[in-house]
PyMOL commands that place a pseudoatom at each C-alpha (Angstrom):
pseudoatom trace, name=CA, resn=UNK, resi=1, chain=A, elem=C, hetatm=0, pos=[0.000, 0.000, 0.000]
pseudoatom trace, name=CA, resn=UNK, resi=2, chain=A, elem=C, hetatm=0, pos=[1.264, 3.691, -0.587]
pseudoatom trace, name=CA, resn=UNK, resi=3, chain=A, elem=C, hetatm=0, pos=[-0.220, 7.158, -0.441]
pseudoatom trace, name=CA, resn=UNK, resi=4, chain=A, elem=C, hetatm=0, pos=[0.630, 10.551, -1.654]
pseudoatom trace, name=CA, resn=UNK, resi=5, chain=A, elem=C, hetatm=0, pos=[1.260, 11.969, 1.571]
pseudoatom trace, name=CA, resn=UNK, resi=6, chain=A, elem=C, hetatm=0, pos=[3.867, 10.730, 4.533]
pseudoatom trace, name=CA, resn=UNK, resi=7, chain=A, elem=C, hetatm=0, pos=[1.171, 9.666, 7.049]
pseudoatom trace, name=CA, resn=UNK, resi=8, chain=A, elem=C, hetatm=0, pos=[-1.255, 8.221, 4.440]
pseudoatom trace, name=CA, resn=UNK, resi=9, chain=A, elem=C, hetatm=0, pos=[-3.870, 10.921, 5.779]
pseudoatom trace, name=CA, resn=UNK, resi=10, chain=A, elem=C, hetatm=0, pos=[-5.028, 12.064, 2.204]
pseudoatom trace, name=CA, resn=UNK, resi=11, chain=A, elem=C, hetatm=0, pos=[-6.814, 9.865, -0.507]
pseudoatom trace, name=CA, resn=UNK, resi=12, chain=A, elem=C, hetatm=0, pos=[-6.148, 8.118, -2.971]
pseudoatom trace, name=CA, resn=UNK, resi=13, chain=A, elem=C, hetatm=0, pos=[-4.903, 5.223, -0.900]
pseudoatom trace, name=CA, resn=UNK, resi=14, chain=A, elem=C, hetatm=0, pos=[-2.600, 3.096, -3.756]
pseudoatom trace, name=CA, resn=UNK, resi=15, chain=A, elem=C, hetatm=0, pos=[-2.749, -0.667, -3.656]
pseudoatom trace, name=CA, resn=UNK, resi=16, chain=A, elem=C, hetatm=0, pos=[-0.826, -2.685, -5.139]
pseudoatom trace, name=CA, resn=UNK, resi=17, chain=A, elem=C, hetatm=0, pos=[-1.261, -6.782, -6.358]
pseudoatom trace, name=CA, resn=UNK, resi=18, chain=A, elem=C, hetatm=0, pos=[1.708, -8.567, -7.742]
pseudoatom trace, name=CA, resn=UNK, resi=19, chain=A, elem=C, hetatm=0, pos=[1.880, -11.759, -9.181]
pseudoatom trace, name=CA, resn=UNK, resi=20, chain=A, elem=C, hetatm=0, pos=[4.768, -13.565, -10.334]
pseudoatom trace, name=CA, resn=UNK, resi=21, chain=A, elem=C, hetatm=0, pos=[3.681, -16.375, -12.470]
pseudoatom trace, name=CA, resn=UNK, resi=22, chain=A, elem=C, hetatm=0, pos=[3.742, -17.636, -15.737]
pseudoatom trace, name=CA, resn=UNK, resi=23, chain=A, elem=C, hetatm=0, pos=[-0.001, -18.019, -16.313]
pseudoatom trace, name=CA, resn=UNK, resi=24, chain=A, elem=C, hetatm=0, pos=[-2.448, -14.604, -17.111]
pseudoatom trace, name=CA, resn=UNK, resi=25, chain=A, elem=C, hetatm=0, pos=[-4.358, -13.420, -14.203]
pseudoatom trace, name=CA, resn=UNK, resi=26, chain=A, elem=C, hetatm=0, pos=[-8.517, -14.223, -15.348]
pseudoatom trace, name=CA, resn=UNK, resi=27, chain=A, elem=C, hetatm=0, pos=[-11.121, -12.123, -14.095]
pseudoatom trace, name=CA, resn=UNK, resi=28, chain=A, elem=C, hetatm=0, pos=[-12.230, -13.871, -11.108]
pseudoatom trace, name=CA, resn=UNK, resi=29, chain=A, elem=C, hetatm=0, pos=[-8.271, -13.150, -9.531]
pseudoatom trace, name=CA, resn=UNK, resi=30, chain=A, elem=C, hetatm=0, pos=[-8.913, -9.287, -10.592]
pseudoatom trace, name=CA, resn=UNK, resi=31, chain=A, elem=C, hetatm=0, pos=[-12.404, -8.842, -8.363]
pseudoatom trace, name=CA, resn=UNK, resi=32, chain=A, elem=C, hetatm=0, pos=[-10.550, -10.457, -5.398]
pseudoatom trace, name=CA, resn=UNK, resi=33, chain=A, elem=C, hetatm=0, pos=[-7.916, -7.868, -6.130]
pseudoatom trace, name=CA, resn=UNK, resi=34, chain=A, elem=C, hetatm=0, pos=[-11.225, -5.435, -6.459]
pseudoatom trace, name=CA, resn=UNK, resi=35, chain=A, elem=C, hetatm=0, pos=[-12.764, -6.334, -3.602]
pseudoatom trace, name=CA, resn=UNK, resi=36, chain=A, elem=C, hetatm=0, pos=[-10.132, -4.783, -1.357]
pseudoatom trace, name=CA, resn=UNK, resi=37, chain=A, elem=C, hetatm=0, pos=[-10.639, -0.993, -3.160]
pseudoatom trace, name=CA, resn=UNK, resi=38, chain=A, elem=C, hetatm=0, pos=[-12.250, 1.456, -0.847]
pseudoatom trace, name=CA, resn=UNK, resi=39, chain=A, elem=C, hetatm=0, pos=[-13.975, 4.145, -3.086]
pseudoatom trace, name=CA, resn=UNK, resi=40, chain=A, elem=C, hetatm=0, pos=[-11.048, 6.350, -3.203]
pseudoatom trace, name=CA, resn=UNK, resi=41, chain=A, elem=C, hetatm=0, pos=[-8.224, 3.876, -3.304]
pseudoatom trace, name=CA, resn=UNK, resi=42, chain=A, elem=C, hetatm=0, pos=[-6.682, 3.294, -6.574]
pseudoatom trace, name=CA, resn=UNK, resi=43, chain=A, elem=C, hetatm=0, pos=[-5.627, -0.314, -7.605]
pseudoatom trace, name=CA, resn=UNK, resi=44, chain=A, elem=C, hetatm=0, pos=[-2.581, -1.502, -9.670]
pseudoatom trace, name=CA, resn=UNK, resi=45, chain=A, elem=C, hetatm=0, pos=[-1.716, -5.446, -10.605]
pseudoatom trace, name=CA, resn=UNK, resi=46, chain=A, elem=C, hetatm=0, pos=[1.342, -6.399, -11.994]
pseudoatom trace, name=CA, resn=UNK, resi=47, chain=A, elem=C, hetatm=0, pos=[1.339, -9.990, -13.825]
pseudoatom trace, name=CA, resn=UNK, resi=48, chain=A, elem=C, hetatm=0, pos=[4.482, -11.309, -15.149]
pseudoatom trace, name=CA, resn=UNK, resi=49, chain=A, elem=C, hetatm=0, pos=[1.923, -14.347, -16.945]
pseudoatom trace, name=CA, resn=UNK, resi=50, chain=A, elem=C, hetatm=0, pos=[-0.733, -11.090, -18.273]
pseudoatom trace, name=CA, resn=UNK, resi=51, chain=A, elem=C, hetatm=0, pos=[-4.120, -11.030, -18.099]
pseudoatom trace, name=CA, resn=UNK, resi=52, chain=A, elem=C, hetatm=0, pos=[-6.865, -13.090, -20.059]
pseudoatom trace, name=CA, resn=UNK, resi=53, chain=A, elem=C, hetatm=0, pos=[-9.018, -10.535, -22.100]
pseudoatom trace, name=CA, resn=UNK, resi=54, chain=A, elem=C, hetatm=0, pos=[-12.112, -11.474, -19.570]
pseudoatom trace, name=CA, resn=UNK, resi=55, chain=A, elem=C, hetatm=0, pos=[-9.874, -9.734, -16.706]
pseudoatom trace, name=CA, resn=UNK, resi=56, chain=A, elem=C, hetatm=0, pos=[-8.242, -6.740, -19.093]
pseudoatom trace, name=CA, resn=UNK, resi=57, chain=A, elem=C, hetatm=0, pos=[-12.513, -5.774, -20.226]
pseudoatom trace, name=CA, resn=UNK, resi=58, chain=A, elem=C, hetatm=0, pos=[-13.390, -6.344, -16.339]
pseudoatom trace, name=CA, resn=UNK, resi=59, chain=A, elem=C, hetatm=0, pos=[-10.719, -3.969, -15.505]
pseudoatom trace, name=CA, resn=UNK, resi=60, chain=A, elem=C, hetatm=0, pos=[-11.423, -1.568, -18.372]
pseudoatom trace, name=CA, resn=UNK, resi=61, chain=A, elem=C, hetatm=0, pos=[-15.896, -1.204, -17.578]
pseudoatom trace, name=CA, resn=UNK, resi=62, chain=A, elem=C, hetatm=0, pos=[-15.457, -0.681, -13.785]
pseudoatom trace, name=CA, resn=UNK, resi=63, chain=A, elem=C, hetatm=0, pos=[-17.255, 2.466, -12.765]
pseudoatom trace, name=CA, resn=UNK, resi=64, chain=A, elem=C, hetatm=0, pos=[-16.319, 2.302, -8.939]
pseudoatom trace, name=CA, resn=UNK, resi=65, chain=A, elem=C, hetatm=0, pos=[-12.669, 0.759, -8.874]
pseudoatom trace, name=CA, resn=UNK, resi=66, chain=A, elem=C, hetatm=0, pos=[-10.192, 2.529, -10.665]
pseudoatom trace, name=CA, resn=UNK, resi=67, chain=A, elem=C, hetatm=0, pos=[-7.601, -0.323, -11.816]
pseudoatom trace, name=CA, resn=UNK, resi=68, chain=A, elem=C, hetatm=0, pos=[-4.831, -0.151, -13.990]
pseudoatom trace, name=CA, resn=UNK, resi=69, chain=A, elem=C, hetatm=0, pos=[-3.202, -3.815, -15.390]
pseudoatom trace, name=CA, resn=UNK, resi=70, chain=A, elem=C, hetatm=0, pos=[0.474, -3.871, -15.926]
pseudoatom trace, name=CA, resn=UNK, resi=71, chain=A, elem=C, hetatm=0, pos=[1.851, -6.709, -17.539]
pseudoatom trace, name=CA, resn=UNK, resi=72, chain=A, elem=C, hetatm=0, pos=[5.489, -7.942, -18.308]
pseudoatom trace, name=CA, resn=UNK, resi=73, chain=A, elem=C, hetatm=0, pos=[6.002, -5.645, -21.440]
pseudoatom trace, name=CA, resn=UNK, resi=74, chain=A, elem=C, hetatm=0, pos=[4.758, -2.482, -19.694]
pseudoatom trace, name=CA, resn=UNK, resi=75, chain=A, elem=C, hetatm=0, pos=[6.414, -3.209, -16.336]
pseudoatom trace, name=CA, resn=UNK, resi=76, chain=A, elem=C, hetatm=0, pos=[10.187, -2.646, -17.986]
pseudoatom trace, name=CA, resn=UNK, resi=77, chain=A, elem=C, hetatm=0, pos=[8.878, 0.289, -20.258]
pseudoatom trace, name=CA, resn=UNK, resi=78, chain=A, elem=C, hetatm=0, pos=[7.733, 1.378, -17.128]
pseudoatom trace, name=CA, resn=UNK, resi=79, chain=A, elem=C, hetatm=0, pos=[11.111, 0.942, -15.508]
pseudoatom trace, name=CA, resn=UNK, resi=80, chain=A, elem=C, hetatm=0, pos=[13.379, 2.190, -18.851]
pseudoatom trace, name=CA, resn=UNK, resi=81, chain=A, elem=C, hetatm=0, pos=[11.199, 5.267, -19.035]
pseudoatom trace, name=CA, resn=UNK, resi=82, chain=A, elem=C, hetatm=0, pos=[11.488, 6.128, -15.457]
pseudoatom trace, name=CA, resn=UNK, resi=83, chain=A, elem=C, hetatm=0, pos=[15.169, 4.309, -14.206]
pseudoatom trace, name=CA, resn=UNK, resi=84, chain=A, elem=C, hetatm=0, pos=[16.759, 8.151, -14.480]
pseudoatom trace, name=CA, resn=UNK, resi=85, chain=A, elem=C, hetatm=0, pos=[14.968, 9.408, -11.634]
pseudoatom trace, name=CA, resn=UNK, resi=86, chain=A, elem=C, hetatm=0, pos=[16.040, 6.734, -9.475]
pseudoatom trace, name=CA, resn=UNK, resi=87, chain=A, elem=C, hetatm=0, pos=[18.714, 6.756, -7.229]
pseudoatom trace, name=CA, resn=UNK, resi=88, chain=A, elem=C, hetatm=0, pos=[21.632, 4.441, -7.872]
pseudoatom trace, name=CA, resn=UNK, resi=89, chain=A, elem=C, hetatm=0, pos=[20.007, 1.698, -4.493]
pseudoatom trace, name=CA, resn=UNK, resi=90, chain=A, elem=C, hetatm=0, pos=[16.935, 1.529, -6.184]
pseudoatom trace, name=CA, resn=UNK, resi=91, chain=A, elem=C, hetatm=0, pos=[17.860, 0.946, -9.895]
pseudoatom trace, name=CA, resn=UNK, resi=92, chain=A, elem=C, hetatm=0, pos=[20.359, -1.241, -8.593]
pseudoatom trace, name=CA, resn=UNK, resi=93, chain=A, elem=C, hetatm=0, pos=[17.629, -3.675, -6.884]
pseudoatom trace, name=CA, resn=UNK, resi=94, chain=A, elem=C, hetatm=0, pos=[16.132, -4.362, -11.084]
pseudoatom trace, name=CA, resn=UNK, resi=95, chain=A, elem=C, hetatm=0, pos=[19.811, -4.309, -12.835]
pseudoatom trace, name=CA, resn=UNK, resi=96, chain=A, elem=C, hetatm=0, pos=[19.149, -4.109, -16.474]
pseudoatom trace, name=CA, resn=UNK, resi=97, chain=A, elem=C, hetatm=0, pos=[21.261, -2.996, -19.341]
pseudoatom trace, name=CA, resn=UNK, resi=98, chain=A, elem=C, hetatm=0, pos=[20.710, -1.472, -22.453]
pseudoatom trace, name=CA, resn=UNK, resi=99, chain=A, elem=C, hetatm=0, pos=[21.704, -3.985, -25.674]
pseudoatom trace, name=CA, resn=UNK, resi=100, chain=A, elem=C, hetatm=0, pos=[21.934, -2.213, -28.781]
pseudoatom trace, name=CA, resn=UNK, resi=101, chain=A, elem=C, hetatm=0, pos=[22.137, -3.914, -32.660]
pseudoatom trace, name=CA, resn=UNK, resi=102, chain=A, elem=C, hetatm=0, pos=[21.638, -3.156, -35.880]
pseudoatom trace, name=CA, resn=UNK, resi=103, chain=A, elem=C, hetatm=0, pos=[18.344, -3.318, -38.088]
pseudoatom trace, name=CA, resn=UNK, resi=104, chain=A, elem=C, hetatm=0, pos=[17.979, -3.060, -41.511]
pseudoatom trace, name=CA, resn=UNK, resi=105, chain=A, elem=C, hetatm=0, pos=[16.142, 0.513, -42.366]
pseudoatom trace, name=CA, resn=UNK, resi=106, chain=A, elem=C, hetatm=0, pos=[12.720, 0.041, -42.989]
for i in range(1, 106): cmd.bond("trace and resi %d" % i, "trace and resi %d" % (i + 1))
show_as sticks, trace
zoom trace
């Protein structure tokens, strides 16, 4: 769990699901997940397996539960587009390396 504020007195209360797996996370694993929102909490699960298209659309037509799905793929754009702002501890704890190759033009 995290907040935007030291004592976690203001909303939106962030909580977080990871799963480290190789199969996709279905809908019925997402409204567990769901089920622990409070109205102004905001919910994020990580799946290294993905999510079956059942949980992405359950994820994608809530009204109440705001829930964003981040799978493999997004997790290291996530962590390539923000790795500058973190100090040298924390990048260290995800060690990855840039590999660079040529592609024919196209």
């Amino acid at each position: 769990m995290a907040w935007n504020d030291p004592l976690g007195t203001r909303p939106p209360r962030i909580k977080v699901q990871v799963k480290r797996d190789q199969s996709a996370v279905n809908a019925a694993v997402l409204r567990s997940f769901m089920a622990l929102l409070g109205d102004n909490d905001v919910g994020i699960f990580v799946s290294t397996g993905g999510f079956t298209r059942d949980a992405e659309e359950e994820a994608r037509t809530q009204q109440s539960r705001q829930v964003t799905l981040i799978n493999l793929e997004r997790l290291f754009e996530l962590w390539i587009e923000h790795i500058e702002k973190l100090d040298e501890e924390t990048r260290d704890l995800f060690p990855l390396k840039p590999i660079y190759f040529l592609a024919p033009e196209g």
